[in-house]
Residue frames relative to the residue before (quaternion, step in Angstrom):
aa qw qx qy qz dx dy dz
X 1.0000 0.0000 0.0000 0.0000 0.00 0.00 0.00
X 0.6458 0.4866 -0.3774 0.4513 3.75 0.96 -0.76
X 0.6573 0.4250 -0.3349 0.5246 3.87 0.69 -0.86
X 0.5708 0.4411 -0.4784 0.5008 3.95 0.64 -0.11
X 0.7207 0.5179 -0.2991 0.3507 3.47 0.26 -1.18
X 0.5751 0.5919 -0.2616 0.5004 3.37 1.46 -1.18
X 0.7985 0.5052 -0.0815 0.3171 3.34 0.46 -1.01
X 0.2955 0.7329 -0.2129 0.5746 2.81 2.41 -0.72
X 0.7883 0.4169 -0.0612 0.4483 3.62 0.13 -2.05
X 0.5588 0.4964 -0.3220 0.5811 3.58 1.18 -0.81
X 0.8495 0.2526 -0.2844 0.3656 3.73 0.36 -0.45
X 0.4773 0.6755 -0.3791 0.4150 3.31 1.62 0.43
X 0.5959 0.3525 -0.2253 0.6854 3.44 1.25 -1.03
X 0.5077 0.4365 -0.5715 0.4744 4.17 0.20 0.30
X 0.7924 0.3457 -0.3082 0.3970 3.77 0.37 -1.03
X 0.6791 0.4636 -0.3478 0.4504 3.24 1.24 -0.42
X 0.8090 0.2407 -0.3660 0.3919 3.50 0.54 0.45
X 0.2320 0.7445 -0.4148 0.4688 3.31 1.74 1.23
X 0.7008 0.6560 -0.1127 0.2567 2.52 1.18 -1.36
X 0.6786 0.4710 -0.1234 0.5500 2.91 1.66 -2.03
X 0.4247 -0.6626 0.5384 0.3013 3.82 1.13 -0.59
X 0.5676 0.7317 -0.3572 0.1221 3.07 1.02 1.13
X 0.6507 0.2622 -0.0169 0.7125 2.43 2.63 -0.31
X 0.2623 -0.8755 0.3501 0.2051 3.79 0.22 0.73
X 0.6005 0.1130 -0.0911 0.7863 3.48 1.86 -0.12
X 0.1833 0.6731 -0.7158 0.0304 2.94 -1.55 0.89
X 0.2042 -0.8334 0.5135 -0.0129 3.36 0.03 1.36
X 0.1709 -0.8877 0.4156 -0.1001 3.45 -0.98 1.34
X 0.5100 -0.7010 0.4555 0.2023 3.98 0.04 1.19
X 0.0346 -0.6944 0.6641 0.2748 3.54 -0.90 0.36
X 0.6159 0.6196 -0.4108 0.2609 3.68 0.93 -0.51
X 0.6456 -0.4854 0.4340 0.3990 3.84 -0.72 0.78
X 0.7368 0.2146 -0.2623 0.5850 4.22 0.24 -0.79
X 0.6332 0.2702 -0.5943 0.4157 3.69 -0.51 0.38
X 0.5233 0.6235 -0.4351 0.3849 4.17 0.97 -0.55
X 0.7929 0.2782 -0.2271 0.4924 3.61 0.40 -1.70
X 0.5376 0.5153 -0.6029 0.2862 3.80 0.32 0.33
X 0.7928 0.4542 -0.3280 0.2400 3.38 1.30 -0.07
X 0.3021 0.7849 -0.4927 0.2232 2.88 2.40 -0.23
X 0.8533 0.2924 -0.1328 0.4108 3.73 -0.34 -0.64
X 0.1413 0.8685 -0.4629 -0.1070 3.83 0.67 0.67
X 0.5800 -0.6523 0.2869 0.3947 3.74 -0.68 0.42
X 0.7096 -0.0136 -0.1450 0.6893 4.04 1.20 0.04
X 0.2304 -0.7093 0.6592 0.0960 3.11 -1.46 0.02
X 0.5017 -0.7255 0.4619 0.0929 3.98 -0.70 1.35
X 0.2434 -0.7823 0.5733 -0.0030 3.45 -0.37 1.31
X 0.2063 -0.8371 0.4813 0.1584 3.65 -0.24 0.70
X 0.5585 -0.6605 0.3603 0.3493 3.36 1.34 -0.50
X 0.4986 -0.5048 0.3165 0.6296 3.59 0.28 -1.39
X 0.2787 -0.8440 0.4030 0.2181 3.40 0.02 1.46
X 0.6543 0.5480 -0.2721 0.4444 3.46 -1.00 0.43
X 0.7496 0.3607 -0.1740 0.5270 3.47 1.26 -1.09
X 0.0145 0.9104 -0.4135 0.0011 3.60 1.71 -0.25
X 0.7382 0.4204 -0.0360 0.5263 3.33 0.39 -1.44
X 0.7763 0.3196 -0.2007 0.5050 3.74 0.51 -0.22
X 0.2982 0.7142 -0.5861 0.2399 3.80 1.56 0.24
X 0.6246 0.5116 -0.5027 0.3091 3.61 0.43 -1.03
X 0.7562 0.4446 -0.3348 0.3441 3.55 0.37 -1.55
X 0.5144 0.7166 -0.3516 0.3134 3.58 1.25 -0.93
X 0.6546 0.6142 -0.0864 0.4323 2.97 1.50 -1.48
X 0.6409 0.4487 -0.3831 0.4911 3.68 0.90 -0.60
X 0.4954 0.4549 -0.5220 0.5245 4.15 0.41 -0.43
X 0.6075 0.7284 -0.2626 0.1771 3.19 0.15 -1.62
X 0.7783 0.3707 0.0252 0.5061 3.30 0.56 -2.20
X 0.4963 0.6196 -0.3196 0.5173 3.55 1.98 -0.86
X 0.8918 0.2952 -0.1846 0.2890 3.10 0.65 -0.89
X 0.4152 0.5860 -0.4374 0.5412 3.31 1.40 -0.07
X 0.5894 0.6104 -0.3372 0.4078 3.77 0.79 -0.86
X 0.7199 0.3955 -0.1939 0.5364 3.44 0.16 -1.26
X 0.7672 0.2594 -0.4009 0.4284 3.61 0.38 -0.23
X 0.4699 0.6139 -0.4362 0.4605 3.82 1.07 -0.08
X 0.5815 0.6212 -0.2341 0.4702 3.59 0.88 -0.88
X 0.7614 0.3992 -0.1589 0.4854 3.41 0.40 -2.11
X 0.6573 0.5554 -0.2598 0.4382 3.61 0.89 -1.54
X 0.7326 0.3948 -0.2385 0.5005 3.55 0.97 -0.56
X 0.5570 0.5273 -0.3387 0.5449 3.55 1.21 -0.74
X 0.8349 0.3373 -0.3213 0.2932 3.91 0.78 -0.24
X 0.4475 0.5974 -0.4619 0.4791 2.99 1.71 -0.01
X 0.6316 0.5310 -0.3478 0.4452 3.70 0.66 -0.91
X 0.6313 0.3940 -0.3336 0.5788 3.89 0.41 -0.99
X 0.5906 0.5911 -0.4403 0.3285 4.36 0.12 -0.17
X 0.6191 0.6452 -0.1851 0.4076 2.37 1.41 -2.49
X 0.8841 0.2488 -0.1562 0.3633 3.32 -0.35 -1.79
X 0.6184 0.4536 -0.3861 0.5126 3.91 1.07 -0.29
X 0.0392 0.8096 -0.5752 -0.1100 3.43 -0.88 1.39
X 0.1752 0.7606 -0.5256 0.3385 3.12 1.05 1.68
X 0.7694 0.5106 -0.0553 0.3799 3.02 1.84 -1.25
X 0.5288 0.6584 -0.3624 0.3943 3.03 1.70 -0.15
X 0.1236 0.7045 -0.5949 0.3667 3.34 -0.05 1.79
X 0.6494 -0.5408 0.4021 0.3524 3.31 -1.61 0.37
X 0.7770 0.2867 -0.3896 0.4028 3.49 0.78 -0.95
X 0.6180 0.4840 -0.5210 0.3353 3.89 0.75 0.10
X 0.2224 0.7392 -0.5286 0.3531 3.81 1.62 0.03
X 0.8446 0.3768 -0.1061 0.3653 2.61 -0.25 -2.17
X 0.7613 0.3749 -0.3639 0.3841 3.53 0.80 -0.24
X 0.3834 0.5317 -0.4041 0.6380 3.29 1.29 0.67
X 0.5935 0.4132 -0.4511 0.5231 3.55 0.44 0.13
X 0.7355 0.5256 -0.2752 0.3272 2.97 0.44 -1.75
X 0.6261 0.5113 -0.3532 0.4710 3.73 1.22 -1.17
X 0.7426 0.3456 -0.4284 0.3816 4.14 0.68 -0.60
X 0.4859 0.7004 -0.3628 0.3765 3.54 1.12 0.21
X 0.4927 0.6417 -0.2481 0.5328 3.32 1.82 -1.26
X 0.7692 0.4812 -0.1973 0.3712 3.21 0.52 -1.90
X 0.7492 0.5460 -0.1416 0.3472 3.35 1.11 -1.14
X 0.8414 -0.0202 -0.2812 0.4610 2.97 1.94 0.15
X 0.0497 -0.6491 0.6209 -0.4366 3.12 0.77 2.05
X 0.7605 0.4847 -0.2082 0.3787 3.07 0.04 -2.40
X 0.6607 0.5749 -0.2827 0.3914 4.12 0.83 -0.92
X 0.7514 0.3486 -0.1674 0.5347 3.59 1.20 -0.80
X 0.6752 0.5154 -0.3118 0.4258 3.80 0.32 -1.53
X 0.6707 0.4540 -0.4769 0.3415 3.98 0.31 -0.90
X 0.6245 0.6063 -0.1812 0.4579 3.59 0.86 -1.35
X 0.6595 0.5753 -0.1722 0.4520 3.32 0.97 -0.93
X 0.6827 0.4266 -0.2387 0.5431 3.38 0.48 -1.59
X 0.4739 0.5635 -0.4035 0.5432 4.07 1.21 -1.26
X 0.6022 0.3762 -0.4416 0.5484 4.45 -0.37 -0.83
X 0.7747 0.3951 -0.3309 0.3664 3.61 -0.55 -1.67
X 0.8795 0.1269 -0.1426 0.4360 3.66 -0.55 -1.10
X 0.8280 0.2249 -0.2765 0.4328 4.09 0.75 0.42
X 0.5285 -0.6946 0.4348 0.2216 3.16 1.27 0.40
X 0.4380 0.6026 -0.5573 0.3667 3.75 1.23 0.64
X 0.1287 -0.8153 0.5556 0.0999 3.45 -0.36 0.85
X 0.5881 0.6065 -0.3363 0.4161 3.84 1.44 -0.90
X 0.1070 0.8491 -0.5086 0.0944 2.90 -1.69 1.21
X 0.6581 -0.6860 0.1584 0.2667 3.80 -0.02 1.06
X 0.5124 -0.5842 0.3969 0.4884 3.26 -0.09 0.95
X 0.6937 0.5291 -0.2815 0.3996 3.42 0.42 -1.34
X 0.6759 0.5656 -0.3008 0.3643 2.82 0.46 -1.37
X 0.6618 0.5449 -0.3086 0.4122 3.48 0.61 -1.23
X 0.5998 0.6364 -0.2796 0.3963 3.26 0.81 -1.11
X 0.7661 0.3769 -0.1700 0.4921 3.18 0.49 -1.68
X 0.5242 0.6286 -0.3316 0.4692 3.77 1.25 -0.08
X 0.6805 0.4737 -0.2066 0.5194 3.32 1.14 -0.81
X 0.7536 0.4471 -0.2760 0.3950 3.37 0.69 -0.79
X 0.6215 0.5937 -0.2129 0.4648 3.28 1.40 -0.51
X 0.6857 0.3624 -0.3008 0.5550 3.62 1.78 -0.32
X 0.6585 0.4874 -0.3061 0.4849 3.15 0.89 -0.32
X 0.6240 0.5209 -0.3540 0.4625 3.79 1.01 -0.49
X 0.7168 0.3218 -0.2738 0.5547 3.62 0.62 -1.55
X 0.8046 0.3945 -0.4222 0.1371 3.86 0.25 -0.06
X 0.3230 0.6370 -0.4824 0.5071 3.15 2.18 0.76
X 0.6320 0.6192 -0.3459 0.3121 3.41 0.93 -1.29
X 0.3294 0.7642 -0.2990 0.4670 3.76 1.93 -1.25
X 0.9028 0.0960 -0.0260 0.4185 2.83 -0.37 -1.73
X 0.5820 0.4725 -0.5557 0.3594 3.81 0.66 0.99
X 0.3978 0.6968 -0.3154 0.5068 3.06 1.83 -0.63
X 0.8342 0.2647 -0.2106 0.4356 4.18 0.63 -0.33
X 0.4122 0.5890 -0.3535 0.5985 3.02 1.79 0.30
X 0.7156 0.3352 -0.2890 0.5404 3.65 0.95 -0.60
X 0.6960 0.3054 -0.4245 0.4921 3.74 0.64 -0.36
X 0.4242 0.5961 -0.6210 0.2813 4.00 0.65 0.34
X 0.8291 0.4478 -0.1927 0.2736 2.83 1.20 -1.59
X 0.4703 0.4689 -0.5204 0.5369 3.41 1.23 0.34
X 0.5070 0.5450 -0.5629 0.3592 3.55 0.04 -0.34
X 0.6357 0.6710 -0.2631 0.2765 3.42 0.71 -1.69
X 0.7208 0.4511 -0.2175 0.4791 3.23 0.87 -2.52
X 0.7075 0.4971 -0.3510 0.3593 3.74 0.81 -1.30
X 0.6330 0.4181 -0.4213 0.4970 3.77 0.94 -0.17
X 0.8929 0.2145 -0.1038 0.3821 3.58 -0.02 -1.25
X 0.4374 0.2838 -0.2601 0.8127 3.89 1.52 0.09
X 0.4674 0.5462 -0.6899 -0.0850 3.78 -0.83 0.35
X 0.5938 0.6062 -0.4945 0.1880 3.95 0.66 0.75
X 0.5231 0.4871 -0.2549 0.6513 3.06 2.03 -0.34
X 0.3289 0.7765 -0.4969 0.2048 3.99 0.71 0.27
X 0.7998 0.3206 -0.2234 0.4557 3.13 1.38 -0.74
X 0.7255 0.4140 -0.3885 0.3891 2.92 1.16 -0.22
X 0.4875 0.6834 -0.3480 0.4173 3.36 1.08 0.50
X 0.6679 0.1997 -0.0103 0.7169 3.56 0.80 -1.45
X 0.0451 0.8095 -0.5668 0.1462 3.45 0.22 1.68
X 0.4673 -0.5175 0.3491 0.6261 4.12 -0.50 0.17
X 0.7156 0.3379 -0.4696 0.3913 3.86 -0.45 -0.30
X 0.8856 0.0867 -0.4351 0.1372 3.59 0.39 0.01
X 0.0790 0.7721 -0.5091 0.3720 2.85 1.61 1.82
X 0.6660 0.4858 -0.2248 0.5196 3.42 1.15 -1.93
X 0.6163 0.4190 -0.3001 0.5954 4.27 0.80 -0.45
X 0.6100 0.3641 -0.5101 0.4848 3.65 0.49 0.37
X 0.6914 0.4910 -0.3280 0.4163 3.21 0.70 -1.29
X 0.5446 0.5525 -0.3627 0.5164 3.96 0.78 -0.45
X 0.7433 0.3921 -0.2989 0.4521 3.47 0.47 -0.69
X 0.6261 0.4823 -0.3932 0.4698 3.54 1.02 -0.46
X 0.6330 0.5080 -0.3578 0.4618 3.40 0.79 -0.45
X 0.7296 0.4771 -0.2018 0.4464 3.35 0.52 -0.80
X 0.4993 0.4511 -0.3507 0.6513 3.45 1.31 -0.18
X 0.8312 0.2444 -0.2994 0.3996 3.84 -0.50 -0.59
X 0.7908 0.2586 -0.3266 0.4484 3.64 0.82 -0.17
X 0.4900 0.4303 -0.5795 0.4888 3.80 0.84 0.97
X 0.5878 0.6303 -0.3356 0.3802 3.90 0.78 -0.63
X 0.7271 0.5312 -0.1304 0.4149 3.15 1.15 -1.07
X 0.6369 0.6114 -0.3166 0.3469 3.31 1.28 -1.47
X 0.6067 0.5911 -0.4119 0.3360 3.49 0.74 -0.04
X 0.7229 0.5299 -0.2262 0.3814 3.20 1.26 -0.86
X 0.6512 0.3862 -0.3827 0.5295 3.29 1.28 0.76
X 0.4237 0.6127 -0.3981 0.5353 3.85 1.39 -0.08
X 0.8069 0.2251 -0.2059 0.5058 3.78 0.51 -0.99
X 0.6360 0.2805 -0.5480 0.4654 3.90 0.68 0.54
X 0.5839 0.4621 -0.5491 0.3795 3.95 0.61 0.18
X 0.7175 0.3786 -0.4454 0.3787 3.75 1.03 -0.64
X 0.4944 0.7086 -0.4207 0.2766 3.85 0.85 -0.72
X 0.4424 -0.7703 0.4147 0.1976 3.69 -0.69 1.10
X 0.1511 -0.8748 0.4130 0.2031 4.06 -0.23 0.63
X 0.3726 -0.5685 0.5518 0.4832 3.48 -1.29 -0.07
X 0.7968 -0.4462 0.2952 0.2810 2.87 -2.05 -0.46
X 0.3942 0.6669 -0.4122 0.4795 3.66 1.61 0.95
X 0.0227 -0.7110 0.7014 0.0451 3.86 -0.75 0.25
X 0.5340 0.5931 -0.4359 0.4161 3.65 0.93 0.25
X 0.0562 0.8071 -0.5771 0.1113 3.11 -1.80 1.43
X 0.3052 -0.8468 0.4243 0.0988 2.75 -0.52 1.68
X 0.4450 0.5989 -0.5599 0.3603 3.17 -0.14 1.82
X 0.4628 -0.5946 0.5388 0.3768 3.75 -0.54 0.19
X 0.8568 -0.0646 -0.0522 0.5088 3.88 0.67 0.01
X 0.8290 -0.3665 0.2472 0.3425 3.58 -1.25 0.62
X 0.2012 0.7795 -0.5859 0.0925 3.58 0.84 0.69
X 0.6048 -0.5931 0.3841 0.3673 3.71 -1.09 0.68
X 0.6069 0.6785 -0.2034 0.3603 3.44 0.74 -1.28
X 0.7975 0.2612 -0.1354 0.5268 3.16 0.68 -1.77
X 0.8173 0.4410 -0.2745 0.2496 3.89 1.12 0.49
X 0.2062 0.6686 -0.3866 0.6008 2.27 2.78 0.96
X 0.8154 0.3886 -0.3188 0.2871 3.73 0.28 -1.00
X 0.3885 0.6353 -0.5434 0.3875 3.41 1.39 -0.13
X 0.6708 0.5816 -0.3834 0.2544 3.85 0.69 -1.25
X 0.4562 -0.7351 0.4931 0.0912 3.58 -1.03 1.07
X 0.5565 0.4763 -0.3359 0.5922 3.40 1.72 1.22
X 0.6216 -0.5163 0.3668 0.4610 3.14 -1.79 -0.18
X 0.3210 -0.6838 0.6375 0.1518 3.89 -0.53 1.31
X 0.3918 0.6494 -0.6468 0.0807 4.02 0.28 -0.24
X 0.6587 0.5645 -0.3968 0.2999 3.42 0.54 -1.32
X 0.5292 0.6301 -0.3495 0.4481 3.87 1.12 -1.38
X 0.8642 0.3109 -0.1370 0.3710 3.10 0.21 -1.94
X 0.6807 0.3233 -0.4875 0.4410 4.02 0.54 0.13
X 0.5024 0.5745 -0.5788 0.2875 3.98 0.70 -0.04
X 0.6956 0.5011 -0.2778 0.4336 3.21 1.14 -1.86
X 0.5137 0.4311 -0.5896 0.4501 3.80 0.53 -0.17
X 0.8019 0.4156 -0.3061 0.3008 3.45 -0.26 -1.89
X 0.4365 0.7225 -0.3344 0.4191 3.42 0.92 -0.12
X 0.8610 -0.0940 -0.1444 0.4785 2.95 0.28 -1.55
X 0.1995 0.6646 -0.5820 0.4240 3.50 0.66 1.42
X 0.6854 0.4986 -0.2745 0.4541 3.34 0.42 -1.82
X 0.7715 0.4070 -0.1557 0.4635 4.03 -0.04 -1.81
X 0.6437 0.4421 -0.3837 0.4930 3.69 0.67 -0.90
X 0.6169 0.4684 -0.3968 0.4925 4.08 0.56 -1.59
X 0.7381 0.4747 -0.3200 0.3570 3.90 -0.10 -1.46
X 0.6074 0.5014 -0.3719 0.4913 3.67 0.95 -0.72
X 0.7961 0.4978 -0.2360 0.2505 3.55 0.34 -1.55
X 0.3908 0.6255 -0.3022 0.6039 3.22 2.27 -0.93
X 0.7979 0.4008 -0.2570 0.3697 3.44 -0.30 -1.17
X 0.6126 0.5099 -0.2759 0.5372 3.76 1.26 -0.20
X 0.5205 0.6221 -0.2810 0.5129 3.33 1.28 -0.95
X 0.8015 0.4476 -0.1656 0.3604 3.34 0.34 -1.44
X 0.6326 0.5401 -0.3439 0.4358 3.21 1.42 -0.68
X 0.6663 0.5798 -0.2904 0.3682 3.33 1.07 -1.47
X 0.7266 0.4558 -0.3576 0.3694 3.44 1.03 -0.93
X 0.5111 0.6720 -0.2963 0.4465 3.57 1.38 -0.45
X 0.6466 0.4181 -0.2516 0.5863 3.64 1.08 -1.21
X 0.7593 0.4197 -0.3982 0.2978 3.83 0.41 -0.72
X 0.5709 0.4920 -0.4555 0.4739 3.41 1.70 -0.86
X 0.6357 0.6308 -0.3398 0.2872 3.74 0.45 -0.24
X 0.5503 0.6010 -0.2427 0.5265 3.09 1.77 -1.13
X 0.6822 0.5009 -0.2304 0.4802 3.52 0.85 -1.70
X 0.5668 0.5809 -0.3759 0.4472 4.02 0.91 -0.23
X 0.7278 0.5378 -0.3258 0.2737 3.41 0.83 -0.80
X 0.6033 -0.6916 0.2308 0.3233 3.57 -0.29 0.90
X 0.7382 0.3518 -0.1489 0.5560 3.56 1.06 -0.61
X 0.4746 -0.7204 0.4106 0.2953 3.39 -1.13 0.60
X 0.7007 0.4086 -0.2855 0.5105 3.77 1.09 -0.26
X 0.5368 0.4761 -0.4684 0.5155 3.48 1.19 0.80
X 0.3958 0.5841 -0.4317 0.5620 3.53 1.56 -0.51
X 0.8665 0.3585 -0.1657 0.3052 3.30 -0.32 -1.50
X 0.6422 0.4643 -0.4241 0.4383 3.79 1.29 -0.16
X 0.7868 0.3503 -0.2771 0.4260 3.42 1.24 -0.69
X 0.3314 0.5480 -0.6380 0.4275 3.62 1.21 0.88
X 0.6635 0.6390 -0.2369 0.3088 3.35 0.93 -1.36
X 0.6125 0.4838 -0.2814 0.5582 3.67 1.56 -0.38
X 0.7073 0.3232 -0.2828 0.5616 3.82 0.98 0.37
X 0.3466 0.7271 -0.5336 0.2578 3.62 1.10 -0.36
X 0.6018 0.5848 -0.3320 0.4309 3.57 0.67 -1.77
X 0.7333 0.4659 -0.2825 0.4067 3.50 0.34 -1.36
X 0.6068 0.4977 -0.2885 0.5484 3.74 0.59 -1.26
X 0.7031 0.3952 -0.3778 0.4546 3.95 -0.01 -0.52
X 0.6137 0.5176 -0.3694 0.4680 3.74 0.43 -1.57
X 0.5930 0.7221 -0.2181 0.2816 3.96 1.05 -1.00
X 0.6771 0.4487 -0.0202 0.5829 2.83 1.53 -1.83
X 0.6280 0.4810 -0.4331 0.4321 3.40 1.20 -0.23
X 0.5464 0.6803 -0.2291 0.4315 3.25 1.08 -0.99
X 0.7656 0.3311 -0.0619 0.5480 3.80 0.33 -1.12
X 0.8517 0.2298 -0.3651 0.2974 3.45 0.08 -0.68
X 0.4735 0.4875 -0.5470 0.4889 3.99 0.89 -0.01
X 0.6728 0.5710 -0.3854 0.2699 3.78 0.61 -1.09
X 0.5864 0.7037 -0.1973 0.3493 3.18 1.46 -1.05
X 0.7328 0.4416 -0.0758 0.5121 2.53 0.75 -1.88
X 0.4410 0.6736 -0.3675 0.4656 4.00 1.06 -0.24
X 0.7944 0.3979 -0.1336 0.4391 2.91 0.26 -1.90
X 0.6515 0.5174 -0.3053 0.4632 3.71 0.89 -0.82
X 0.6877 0.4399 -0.3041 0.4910 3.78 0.80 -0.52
X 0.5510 0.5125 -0.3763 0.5406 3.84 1.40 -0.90
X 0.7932 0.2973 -0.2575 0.4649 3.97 -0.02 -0.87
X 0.7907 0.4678 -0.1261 0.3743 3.59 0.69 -0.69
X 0.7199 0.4459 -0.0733 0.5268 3.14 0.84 -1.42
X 0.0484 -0.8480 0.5147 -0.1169 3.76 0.66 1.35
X 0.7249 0.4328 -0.2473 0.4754 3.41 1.31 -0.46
X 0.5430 0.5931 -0.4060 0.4342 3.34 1.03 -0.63
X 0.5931 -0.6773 0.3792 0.2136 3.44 -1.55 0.80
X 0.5704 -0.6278 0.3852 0.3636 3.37 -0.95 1.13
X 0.6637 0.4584 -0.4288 0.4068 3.60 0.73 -0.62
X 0.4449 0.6825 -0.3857 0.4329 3.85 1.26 -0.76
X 0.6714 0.4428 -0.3223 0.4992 3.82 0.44 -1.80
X 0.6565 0.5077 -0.3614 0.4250 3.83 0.17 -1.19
X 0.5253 0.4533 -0.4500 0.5622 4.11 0.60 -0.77
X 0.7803 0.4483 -0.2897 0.3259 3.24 -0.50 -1.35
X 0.4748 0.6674 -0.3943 0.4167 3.71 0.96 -0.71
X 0.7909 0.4767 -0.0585 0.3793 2.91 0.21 -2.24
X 0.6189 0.5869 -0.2759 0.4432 3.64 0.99 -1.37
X 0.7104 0.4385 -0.2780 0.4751 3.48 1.02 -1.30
X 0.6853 0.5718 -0.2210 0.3931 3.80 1.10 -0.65
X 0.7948 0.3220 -0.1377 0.4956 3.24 1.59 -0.98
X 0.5909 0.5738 -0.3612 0.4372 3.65 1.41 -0.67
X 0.6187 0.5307 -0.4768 0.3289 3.99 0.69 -0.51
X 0.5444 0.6947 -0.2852 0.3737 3.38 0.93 -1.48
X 0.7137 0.3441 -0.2116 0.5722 3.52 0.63 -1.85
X 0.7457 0.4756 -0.3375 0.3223 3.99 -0.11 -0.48
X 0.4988 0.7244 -0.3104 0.3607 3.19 1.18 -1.06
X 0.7072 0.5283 -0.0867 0.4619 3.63 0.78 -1.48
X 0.6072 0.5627 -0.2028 0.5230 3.09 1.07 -1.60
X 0.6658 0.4688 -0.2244 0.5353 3.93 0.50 -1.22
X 0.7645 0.3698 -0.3122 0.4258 3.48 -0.06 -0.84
X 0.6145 0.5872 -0.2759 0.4488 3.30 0.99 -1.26
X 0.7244 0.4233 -0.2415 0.4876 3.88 1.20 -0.50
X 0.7290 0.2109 -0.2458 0.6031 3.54 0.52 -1.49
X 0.7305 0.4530 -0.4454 0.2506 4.03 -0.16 0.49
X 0.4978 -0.6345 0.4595 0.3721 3.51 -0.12 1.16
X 0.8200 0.2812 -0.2950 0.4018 2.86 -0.79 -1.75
X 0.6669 0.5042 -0.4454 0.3203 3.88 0.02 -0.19
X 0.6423 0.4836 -0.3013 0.5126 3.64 1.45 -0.69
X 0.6024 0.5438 -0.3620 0.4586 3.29 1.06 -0.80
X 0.7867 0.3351 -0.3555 0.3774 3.56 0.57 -0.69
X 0.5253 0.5686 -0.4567 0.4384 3.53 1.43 -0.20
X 0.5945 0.5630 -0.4878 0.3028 3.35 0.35 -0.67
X 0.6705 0.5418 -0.3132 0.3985 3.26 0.85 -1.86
X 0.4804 0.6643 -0.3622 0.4436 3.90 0.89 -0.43
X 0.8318 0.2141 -0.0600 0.5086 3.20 0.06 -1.10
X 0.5920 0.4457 -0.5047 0.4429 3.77 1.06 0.16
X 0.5072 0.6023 -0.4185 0.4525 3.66 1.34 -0.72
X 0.6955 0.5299 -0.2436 0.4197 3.25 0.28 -1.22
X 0.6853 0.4432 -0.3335 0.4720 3.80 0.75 -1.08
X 0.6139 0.4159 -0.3650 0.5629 4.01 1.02 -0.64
C-alpha cells in the first residue's frame, strides 16, 4: 500500500507538470530507494514567471525600480531616526523595525530574481532555497506583528495619551520587539524541517521566481497534507489575530477621535495615524488578494499567481517609506533640512 500510494503522488506531480510544459518526461520509482535519493536534491530550477519567458527583461525593470526605491527610502529612514533624537520614540522604533523587515525581505527575493530575468541563472541550492523560504515567510509575519504593535501605540497615544510614556517605555518597546521576533521565526521553523524531510520525484523544477513554500511542497512525491493545512491555519490563525487586534484598536482610536469637541482637532489627530492606516492597506490588501487567487482562483493564470506573489513581497517595502516620508511631519521636516544643507 505505501509504494502504491507513493507512486500515486509521483504521478500527480508528473501530470501536474505535463501540464505546465515544463518537463516532457518525468519518470517516477515506486520502490522506497530510488524515492529517498531524491528527498533532498542538490539545486532546484527557478523558472521565473512561467509563461511570460520572453518578457523577463521588461518584467524586470518595475521590479529592480522597485526594490530600489525602497532600499533607498528603508535606508533613508533608519538614518533620519538614527541621527534625530527628536525621534527616538516608540512609534518611530517600531518603524525602524518595520523598515529592516522591508529591507530584509526585498534583499531575499530581487537579487536571485533580477539573476533569472537578465542572465537566465535559474539554479538554486537546496539550502539555499530553504533558507530563502524561511526568511520570507518569517520576516513577513514579523511585518504584520510589527503593525499590530504600532496600532497599539497609535491607540495608547490617542486614548491613554498621559500614561503614553509611561507605558510604551524603551524596554517594553525592546520586549515587544523580542516577541515579534520570536513569534515569526518559531512559527515558521517548521516550514523548512517538513520540505527537507518530504520525499521528491524526479523534477527539481519550480514554477516560481523565488522559494515560495507552496510551490516547493508540490514538487514532493508524497502526501503534503500536513505542510499544506499548517501553512493555511497559520496564515489564517496570525493574519485573523493580527487584523482583529488592529480592528479593535482603530475602532477605539476613532470613537475617541469622534469625542473630541472640535472638528479640526478631529481632523489633526486622524491625521497622526493616517501614515499608519495606509502602510496597513499596503500590507493586507495585495496579501489578500494573493492568497484569495492562490486557494481559490483555479482558473486564473499561473503567470498572474507569480505577479501577485512578488507585488505583495515587493510593493510594501517600496511604499512604506514613501508614506511615512509624506504623511509624517517631523520626518519631512527633517528630510528637507537634509537636502537644504546639502543644496548650500
Amino acid at each position: 500500500m505505501g509504494c502504491l500510494r507513493e507512486a500515486y503522488y509521483c504521478d500527480k506531480i508528473k501530470r501536474k507538470c505535463l501540464h505546465w510544459h515544463f518537463v516532457e518526461h518525468l519518470p517516477c520509482s515506486m520502490s522506497h530507494s530510488n524515492t529517498t535519493d531524491f528527498t533532498n536534491p542538490s539545486t532546484f530550477i527557478l523558472l521565473g514567471v512561467p509563461g511570460l519567458e520572453a518578457a523577463h527583461v521588461w518584467i524586470s525593470i518595475p521590479f529592480c525600480a522597485m526594490h530600489i526605491i525602497g532600499l533607498l527610502g528603508n535606508f533613508t529612514i533608519l538614518f533620519i531616526v538614527k541621527t534625530e533624537p527628536s525621534l527616538h520614540g516608540p512609534m518611530y522604533y517600531f518603524l525602524c523595525m518595520l523598515a529592516v523587515t522591508d529591507l530584509v525581505i526585498s534583499t531575499s527575493i530581487v537579487p536571485k530574481m533580477l539573476s533569472i530575468f537578465w542572465f537566465n541563472s535559474r539554479e538554486i541550492d537546496f539550502s539555499a532555497c530553504l533558507t530563502q523560504m524561511y526568511f520570507i515567510h518569517c520576516f513577513s509575519i514579523m511585518v504584520s506583528g510589527i503593525l499590530v504593535a504600532m496600532a497599539f501605540d497609535r491607540y495608547v497615544a490617542i486614548c491613554d495619551p498621559l500614561r503614553h510614556s509611561s507605558i510604551l517605555t524603551n524596554p517594553v518597546v525592546g520586549k515587544i520587539g523580542l516577541a515579534v521576533v520570536l513569534r515569526g521565526s518559531m512559527l515558521v521553523l517548521p516550514f523548512p524541517f517538513l520540505v527537507r524531510r518530504w520525499p521528491y520525484c524526479r523534477t527539481n523544477i519550480i514554477p516560481h521566481s523565488y522559494c515560495e513554500h507552496i510551490a516547493v511542497v508540490k514538487l514532493a512525491s508524497t502526501d503534503i497534507r500536513i505542510s499544506s493545512y499548517y501553512s493555511l491555519s497559520m496564515a489564517l490563525l496570525v493574519t485573523g489575530l493580527d487584523v482583529f487586534f488592529i480592528t479593535v484598536s482603530y475602532i477605539q482610536i476613532l470613537r475617541a477621535i469622534f469625542r473630541l469637541p472640535t472638528k479640526d482637532a478631529r481632523l489633526k489627530t486622524l491625521g497622526t495615524c493616517s501614515s499608519h492606516l495606509f502602510v496597513i492597506l499596503a500590507f493586507y490588501i495585495p496579501g489578500l488578494f494573493s492568497f484569495i487567487t492562490h486557494r481559490f482562483g483555479h482558473n486564473v493564470p499561473l503567470h498572474f499567481h507569480i505577479l501577485m506573489a512578488n507585488v505583495y513581497l515587493l510593493v510594501p517595502p517600496m511604499l512604506n517609506p514613501i508614506i511615512y516620508g509624506v504623511r509624517t511631519k517631523q520626518i519631512r521636516n527633517r528630510l528637507l533640512q537634509i537636502f537644504t544643507h546639502k543644496g548650500t
